[in-house]
C-alpha positions as CSV (number, residue, x, y, z in Angstrom):
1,X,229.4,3.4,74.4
2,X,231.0,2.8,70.6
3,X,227.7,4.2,69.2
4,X,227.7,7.1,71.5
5,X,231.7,8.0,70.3
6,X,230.6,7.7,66.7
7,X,227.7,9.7,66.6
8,X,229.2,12.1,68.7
9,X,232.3,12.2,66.3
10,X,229.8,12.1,63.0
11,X,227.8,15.1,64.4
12,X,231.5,17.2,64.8
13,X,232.1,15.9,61.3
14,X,228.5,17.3,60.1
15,X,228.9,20.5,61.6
16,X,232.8,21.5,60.5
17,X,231.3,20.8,56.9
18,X,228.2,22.5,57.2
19,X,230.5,25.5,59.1
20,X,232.5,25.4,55.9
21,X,229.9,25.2,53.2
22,X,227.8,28.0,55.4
23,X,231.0,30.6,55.5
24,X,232.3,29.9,52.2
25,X,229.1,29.7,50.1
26,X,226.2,31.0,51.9
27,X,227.5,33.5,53.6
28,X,230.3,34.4,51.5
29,X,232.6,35.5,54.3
30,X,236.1,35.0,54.3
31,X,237.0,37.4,56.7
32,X,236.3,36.9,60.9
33,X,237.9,34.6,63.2
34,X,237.4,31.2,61.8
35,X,237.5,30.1,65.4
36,X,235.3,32.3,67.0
37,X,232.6,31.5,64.5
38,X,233.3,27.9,64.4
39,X,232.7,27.7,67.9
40,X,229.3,30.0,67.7
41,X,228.2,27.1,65.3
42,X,228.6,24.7,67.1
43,X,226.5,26.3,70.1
44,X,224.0,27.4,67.2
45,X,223.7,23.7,66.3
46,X,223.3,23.0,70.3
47,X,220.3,24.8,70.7
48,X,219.1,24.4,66.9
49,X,219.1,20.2,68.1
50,X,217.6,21.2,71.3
51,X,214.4,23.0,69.3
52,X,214.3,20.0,67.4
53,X,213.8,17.6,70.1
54,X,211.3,20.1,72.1
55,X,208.8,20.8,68.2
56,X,209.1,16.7,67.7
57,X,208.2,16.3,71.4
58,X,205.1,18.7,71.4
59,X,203.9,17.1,67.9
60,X,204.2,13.8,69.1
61,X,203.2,14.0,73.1
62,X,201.0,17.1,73.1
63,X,199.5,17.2,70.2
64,X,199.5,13.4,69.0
65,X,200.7,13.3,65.2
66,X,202.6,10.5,63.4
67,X,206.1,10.8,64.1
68,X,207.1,11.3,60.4
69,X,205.0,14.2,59.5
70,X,205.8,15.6,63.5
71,X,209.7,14.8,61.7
72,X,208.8,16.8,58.6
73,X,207.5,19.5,60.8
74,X,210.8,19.7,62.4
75,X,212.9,20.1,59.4
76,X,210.3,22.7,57.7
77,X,210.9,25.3,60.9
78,X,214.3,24.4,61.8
79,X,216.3,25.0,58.4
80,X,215.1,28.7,58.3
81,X,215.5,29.2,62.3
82,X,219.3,27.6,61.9
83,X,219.8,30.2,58.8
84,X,218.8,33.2,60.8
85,X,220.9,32.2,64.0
86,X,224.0,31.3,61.5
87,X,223.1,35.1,60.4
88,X,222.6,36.5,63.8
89,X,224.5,35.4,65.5
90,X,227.3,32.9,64.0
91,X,228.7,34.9,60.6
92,X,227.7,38.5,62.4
């Protein structure tokens, strides 16, 4: 259960600097309820994790390729999809 608490408290440290860095810099919006969208990120990282696991599971299960290039795969849709949904729907 100790590695369970830590990479549960590791992912809310992830996403509170990624929030940040994503309002601040990307985004460049200092306006909006910090608390409203820092919630909206959170679900946005939810369902962003939950697309990950389904792509790796296809790629690996369904369509058998090597976990690290199914991994790759992963990354190379799932950084533009979490941009869009951040724009969408978490800084709109």
């Amino acid at each position: 259960i100790g590695v369970i608490l830590v990479g549960i408290f590791s992912n809310m440290i992830t996403i509170s600097f990624s929030f940040v860095n994503y309002k601040l810099f990307v985004f460049n919006d200092s306006d909006g309820s910090w608390l409203i969208q820092y919630l909206k990120s959170f679900v946005t990282y939810f369902f962003t994790g939950l697309f990950g696991v389904f792509v790796l599971w296809v790629c690996i299960e369904k369509i058998s390729l090597n976990i690290y290039f199914s991994q790759a795969i992963v990354l190379i849709v799932s950084i533009p999809v979490m941009f869009l949904l951040h724009k969408k729907f978490t800084f709109n």
